[in-house]
C-alpha positions as CSV (number, residue, x, y, z in Angstrom):
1,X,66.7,196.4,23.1
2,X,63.7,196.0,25.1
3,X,63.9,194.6,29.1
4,X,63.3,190.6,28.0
5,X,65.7,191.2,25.6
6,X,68.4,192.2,28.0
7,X,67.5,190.1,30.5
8,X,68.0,186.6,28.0
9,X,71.0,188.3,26.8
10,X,72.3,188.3,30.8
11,X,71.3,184.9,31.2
12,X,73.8,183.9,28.7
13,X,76.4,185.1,30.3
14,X,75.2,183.3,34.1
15,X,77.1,180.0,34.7
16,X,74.8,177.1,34.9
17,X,75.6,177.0,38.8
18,X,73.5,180.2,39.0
19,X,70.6,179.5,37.0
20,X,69.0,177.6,39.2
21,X,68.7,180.7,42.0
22,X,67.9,182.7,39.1
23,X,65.1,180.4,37.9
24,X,63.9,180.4,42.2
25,X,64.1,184.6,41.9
26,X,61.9,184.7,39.2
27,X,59.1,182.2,40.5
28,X,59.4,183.7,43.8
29,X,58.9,187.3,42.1
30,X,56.0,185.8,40.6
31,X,54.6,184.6,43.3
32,X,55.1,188.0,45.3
33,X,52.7,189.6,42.6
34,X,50.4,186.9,42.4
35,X,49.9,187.2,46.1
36,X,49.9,191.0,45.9
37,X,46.8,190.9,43.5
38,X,45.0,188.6,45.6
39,X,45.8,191.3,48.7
40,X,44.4,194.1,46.1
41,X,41.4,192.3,45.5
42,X,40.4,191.3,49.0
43,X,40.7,194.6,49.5
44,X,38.4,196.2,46.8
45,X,35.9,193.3,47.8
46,X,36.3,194.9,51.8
47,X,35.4,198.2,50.3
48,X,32.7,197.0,48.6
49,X,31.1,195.2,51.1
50,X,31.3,198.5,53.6
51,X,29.8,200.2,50.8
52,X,27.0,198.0,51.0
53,X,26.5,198.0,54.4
54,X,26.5,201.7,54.5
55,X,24.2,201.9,51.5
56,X,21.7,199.0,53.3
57,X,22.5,199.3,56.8
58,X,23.5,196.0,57.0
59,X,25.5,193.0,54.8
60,X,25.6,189.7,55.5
61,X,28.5,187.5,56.9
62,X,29.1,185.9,54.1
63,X,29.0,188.7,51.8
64,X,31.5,190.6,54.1
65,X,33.9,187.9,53.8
């Protein structure tokens, strides 16, 4: 049985009282790694930019950002 599986199989044992903070978990989980992504890519764009500027001595503002 594979992790969704056992999760759905869980959730149909939770009372109804408890799966609406189970239903807030999960969209908050998914916002958490949303978020994180964006972090990762601002990131990789930072490098990048430094990078350039090493490369070309300079970068623009805007590309920096």
């Amino acid at each position: 049985m594979n992790t969704k599986e056992l999760i759905l199989q869980e959730l149909e044992a939770v009372p109804e009282l408890l799966l609406a903070e189970v239903l807030d978990f999960v969209r908050f989980l998914k916002a958490k790694q949303a978020q994180e992504l964006e972090n990762q890519q601002d990131l990789e764009d930072a490098r990048t930019a430094l990078i350039e500027a090493k490369a070309q001595g300079t970068v623009s503002l805007e590309t920096f950002k």
